[in-house]
ChimeraX commands (.cxc) that place a marker at each C-alpha (Angstrom):
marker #1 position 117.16,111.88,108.73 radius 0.5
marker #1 position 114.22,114.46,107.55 radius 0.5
marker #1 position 111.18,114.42,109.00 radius 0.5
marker #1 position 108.19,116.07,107.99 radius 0.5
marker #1 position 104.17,115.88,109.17 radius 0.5
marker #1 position 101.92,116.87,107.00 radius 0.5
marker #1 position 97.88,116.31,107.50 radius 0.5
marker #1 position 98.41,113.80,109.96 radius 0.5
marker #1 position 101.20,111.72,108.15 radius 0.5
marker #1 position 104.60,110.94,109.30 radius 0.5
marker #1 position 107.26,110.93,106.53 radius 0.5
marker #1 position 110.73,109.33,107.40 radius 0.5
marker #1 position 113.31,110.06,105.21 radius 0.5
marker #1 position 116.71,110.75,103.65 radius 0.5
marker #1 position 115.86,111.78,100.32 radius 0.5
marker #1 position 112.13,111.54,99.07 radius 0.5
marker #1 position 111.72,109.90,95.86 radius 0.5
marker #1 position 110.53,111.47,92.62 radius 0.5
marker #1 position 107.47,108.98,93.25 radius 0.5
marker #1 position 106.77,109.95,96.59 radius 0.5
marker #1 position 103.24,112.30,95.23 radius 0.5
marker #1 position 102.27,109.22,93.19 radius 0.5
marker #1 position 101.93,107.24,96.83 radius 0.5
marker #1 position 100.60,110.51,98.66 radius 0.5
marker #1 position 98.09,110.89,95.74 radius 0.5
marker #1 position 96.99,107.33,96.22 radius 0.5
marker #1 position 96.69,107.32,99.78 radius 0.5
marker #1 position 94.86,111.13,99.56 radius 0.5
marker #1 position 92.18,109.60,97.34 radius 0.5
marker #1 position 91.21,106.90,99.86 radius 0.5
marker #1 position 90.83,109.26,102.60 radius 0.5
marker #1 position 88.16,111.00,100.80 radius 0.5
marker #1 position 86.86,107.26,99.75 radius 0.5
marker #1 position 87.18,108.48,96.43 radius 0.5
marker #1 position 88.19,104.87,95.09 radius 0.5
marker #1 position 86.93,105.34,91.13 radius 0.5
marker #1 position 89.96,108.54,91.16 radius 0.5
marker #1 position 92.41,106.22,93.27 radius 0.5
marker #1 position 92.32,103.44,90.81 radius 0.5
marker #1 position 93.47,105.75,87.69 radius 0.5
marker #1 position 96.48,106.42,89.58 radius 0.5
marker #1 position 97.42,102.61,89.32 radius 0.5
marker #1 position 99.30,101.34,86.19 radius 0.5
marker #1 position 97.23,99.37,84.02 radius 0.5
marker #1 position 98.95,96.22,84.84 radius 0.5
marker #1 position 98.97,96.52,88.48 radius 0.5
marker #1 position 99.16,93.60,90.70 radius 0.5
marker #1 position 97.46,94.44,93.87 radius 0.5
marker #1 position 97.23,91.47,96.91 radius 0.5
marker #1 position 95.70,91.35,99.99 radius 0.5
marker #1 position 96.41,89.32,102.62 radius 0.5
marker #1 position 95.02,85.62,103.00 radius 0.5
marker #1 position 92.82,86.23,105.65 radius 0.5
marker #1 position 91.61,89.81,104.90 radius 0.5
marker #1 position 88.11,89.67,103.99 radius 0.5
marker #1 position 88.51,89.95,99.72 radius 0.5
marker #1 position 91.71,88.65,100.11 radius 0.5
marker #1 position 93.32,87.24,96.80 radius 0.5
marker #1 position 95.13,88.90,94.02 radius 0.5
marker #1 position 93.70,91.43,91.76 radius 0.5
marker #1 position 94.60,92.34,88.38 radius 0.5
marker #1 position 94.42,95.82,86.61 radius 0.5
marker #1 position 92.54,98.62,87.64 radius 0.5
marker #1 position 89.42,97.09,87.13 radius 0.5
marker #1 position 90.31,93.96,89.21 radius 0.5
marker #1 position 90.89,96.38,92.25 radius 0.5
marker #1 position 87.59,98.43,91.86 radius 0.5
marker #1 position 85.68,95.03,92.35 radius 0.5
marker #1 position 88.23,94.39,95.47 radius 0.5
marker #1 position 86.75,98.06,96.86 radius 0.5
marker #1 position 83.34,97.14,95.64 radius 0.5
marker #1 position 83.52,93.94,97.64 radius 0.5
marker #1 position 84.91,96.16,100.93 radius 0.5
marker #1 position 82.22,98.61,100.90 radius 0.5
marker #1 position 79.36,95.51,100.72 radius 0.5
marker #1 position 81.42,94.57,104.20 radius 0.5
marker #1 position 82.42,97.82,106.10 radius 0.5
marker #1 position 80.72,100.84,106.74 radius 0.5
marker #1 position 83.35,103.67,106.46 radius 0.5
marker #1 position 86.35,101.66,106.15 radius 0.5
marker #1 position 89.12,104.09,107.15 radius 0.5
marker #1 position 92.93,103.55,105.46 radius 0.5
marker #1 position 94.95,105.40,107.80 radius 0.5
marker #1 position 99.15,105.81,106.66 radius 0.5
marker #1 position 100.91,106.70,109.55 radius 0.5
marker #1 position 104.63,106.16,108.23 radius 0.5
marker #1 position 106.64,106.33,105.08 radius 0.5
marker #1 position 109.35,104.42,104.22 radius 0.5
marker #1 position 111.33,104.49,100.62 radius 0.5
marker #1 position 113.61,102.35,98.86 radius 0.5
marker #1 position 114.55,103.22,95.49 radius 0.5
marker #1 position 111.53,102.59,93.95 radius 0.5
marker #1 position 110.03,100.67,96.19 radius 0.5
marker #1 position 107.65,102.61,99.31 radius 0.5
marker #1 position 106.49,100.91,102.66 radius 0.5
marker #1 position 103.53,102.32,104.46 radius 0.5
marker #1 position 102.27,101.33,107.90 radius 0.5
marker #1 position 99.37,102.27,109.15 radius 0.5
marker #1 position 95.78,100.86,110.39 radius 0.5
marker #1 position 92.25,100.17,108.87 radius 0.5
marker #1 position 89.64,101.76,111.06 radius 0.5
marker #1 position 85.84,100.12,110.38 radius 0.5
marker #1 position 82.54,98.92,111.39 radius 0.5
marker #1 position 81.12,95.53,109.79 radius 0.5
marker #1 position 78.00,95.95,108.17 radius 0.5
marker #1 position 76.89,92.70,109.38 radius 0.5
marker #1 position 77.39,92.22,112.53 radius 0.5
marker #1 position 78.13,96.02,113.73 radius 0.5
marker #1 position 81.41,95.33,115.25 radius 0.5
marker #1 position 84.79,98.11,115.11 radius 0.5
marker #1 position 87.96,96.15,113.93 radius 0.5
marker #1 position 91.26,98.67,113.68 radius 0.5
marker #1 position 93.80,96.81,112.68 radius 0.5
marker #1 position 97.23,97.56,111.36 radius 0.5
marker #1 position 98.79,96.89,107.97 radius 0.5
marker #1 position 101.67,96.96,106.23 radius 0.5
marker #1 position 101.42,98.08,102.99 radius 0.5
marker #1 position 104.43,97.58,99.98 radius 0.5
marker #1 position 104.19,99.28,96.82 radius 0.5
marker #1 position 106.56,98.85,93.85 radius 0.5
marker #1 position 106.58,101.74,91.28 radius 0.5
marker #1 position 107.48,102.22,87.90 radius 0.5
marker #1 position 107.94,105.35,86.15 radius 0.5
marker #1 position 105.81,107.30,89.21 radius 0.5
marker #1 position 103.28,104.69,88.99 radius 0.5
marker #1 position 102.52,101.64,91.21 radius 0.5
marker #1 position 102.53,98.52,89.29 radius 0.5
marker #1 position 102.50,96.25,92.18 radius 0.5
marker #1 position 101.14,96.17,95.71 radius 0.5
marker #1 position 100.83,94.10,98.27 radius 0.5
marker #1 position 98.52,94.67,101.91 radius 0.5
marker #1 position 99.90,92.48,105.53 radius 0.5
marker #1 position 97.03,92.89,107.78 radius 0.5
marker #1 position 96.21,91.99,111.31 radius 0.5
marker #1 position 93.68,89.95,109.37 radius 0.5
marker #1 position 92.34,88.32,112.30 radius 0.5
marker #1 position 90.99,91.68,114.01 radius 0.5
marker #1 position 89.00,91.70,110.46 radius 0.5
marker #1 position 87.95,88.89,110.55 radius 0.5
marker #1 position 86.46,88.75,114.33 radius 0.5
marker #1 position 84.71,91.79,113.31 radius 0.5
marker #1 position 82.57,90.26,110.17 radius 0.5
marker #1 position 82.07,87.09,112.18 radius 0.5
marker link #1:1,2 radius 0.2
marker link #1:2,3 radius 0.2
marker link #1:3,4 radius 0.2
marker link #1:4,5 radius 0.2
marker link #1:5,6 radius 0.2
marker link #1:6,7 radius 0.2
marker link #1:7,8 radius 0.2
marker link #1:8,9 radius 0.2
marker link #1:9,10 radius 0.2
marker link #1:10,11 radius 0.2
marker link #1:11,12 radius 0.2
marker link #1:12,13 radius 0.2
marker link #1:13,14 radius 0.2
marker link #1:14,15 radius 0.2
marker link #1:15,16 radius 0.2
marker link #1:16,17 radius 0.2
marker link #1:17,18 radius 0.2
marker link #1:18,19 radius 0.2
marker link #1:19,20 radius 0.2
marker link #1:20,21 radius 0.2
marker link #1:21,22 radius 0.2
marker link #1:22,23 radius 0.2
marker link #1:23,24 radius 0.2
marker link #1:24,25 radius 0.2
marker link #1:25,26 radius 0.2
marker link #1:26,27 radius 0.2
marker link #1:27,28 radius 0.2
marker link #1:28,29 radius 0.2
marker link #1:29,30 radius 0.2
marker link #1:30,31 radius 0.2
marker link #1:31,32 radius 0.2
marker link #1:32,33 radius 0.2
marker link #1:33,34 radius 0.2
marker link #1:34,35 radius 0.2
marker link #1:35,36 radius 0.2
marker link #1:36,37 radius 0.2
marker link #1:37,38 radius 0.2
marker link #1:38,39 radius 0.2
marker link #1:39,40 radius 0.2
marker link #1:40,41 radius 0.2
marker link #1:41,42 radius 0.2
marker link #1:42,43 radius 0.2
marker link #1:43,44 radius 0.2
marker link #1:44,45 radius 0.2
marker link #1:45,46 radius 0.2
marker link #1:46,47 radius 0.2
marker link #1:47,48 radius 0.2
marker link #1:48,49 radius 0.2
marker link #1:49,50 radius 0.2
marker link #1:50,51 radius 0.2
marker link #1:51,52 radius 0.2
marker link #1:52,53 radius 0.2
marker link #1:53,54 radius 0.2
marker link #1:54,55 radius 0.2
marker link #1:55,56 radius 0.2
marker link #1:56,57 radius 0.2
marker link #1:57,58 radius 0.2
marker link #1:58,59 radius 0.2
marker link #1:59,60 radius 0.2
marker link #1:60,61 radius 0.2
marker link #1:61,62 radius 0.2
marker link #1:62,63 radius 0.2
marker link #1:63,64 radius 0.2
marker link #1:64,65 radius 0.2
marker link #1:65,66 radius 0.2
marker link #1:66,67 radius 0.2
marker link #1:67,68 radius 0.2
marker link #1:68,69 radius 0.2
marker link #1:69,70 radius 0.2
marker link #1:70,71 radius 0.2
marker link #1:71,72 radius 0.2
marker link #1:72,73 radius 0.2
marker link #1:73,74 radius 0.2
marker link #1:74,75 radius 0.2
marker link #1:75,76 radius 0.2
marker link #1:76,77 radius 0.2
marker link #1:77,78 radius 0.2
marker link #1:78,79 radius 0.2
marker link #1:79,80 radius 0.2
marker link #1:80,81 radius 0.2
marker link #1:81,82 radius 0.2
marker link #1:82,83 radius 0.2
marker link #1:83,84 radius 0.2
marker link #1:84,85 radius 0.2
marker link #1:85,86 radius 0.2
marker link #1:86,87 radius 0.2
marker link #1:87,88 radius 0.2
marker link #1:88,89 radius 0.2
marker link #1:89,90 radius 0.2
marker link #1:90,91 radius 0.2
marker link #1:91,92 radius 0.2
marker link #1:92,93 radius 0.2
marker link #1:93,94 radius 0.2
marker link #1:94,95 radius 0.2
marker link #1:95,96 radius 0.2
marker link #1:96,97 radius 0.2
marker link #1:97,98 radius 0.2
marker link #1:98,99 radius 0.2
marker link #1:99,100 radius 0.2
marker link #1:100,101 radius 0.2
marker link #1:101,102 radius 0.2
marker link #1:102,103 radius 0.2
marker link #1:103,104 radius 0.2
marker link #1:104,105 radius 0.2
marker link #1:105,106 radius 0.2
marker link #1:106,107 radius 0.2
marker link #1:107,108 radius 0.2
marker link #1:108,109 radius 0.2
marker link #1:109,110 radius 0.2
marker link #1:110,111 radius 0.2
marker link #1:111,112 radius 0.2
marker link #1:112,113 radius 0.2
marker link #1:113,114 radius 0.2
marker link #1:114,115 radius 0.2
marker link #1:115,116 radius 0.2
marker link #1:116,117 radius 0.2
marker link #1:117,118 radius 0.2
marker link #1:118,119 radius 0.2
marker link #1:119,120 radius 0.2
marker link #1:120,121 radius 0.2
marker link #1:121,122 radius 0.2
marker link #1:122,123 radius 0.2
marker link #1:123,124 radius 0.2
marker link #1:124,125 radius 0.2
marker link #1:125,126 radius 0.2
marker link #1:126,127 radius 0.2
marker link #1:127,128 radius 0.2
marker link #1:128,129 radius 0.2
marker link #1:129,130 radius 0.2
marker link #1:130,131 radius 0.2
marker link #1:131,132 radius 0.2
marker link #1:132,133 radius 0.2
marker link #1:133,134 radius 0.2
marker link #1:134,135 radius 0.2
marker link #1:135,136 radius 0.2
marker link #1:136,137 radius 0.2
marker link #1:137,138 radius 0.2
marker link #1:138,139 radius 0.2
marker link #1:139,140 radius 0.2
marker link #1:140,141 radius 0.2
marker link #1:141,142 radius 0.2
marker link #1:142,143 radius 0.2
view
């Protein structure tokens, strides 16, 4: 198995995928909390869900239906962090752990937590994604 590290990210693999730089592209976007950029590299019928118990959790369709997800974040965290630490491909199918890293606007609380994240792609672009979160580390934060 290949691995490479690149700006802090730990890619495990055997043979990348031709939509390996749609993820990376994703995931480069929200590091710069460039969401409005991130969102145009989603598939205009994406199906993006977040876990139960994240704060915003629920299912969000198209583009649009995720900006108002990010919208709703921002009104909760102050510089919510999406950190990928690992890579993980399957055809066309990518799994990304990592952690959130934020501070609740509300109460002023830190909550990392880790995540799971599964994408599904079609034609190098995701069409559907879904988050698993350590939810309750969010939620004790915002409470």
């Amino acid at each position: 198995m290949k691995e490479l590290h690149t700006s802090g990210i730990h890619w495990r693999k055997h043979d990348e995928p031709a939509a390996a730089p749609a993820i990376s592209e994703i995931y480069a976007h929200l590091s710069r909390g460039d969401i409005a950029a991130m969102v145009q590299c989603l598939d205009p019928q994406i199906e993006w869900t977040m876990a139960a118990g994240f704060p915003g959790g629920g299912t969000y369709r198209t583009p649009g239906g995720v900006l108002k997800l990010f919208d709703r974040l921002a009104d909760l965290w102050d510089n919510l962090l999406v950190v990928p630490a690992e890579f993980f491909w399957a055809g066309n199918v990518a799994v990304v752990l990592g952690y959130y890293d934020g501070v609740s606007r509300r109460t002023g609380k830190r909550a990392v937590a880790r995540f799971a994240h599964v994408w599904r792609l079609l034609d190098g672009r995701a069409v559907w994604f879904e988050c698993i979160a350590d939810t309750r580390k969010m939620q004790e934060a915002i409470s």
